[in-house]
C-alpha positions in Angstrom: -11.3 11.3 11.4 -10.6 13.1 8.1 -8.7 16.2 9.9 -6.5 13.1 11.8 -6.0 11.7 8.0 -4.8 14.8 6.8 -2.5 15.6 9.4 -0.9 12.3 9.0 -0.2 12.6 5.2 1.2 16.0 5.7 3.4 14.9 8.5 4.6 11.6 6.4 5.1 13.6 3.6 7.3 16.3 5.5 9.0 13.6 6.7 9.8 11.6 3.7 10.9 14.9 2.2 13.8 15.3 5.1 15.0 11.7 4.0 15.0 12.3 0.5 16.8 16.5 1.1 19.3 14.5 4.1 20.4 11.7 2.2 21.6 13.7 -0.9 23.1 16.3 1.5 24.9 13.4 3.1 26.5 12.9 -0.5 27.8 16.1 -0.5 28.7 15.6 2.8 31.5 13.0 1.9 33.1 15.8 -0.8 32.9 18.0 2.2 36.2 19.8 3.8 34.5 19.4 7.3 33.5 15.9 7.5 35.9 14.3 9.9 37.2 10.8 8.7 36.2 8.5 11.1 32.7 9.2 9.8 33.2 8.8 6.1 33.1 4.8 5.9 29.8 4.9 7.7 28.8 7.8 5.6 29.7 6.0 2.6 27.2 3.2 3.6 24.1 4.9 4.4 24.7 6.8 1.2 25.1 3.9 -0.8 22.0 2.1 0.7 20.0 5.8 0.3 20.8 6.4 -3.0 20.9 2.6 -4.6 18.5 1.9 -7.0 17.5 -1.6 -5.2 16.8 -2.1 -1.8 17.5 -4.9 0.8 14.0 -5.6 0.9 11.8 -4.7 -2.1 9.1 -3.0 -2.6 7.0 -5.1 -3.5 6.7 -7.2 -0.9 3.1 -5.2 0.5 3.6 -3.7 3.9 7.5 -4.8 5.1 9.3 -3.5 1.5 8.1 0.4 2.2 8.8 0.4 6.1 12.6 -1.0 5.5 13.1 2.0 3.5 11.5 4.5 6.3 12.8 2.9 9.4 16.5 1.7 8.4 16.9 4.5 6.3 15.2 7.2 8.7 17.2 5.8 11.7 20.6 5.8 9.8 19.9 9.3 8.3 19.6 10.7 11.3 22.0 8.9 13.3 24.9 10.2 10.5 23.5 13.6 10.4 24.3 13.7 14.6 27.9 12.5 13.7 28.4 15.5 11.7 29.1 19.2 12.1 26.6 21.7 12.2 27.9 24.2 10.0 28.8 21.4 7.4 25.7 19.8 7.0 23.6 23.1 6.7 26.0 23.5 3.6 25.3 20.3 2.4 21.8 20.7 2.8 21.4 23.7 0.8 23.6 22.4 -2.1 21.2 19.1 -2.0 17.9 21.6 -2.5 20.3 23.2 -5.0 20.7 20.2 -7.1 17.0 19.0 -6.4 16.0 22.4 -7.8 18.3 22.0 -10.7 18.1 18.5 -11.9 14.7 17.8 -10.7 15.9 14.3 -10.0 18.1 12.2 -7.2 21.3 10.9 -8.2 21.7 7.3 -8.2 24.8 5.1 -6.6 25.0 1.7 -8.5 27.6 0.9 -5.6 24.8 0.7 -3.4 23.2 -2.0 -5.5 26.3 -4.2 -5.8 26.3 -4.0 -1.6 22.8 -4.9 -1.9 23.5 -8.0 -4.3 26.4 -8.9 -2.0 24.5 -8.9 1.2 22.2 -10.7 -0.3 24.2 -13.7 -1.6 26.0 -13.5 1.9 22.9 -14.4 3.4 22.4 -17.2 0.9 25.7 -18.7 1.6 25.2 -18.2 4.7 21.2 -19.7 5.0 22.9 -22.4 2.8 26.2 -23.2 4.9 24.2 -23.4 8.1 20.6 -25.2 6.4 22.7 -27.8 4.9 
């Protein structure tokens, strides 16, 4: 049971390390020459959500707050990284461990956190419009 345990915090952690290496690669991904256009505006939103320093749901809420970030994030990581070039991403990639290496920290988007706050009074309004 222990060797099961292990294996499962070194895959998880692999894993969340491919989030965290994508989703700043997929910042300097929207700087990049090779990232065709059409995928910019959804680039731009699973960056802003990746790098934003609140979430849609928080964290603190026990078991749903940490699964928002590794399933909508995860699945919209990886569904952008398909959209783009090969050759463009591997770039990216390596300037993201770059700037990991460097800075030792991620770069925050405050956009992200005013989309946040704006989906979140639009489900207000919305709760509110159709509750009352």
């Amino acid at each position: 049971m222990q060797a099961v345990i292990e294996k499962f915090k070194a895959l998880s952690s692999r894993v969340v390390n491919i989030i965290k290496v994508d989703s700043l690669a997929l910042w300097f991904a929207l700087r990049h020459p090779e990232t065709p256009v059409i995928v910019t505006a959804l680039l731009w939103l699973v960056v802003a959500y990746a790098l934003s320093p609140i979430d849609l749901i928080p964290d603190f809420i026990p078991v749903i707050g940490l699964l928002d970030d590794l399933v909508i994030l995860a699945i919209a990581i990886f569904f952008v990284v398909r959209l783009l070039p090969v050759r463009g991403i591997d770039r990216c990639r390596a300037l993201a461990l770059q700037f990991v290496e460097r800075n030792k920290q991620q770069p925050t988007i405050f956009i992200g956190a005013f989309l946040v706050i704006f989906l979140w009074l639009l489900i207000a309004y919305g709760f509110y419009f159709f509750v009352f």
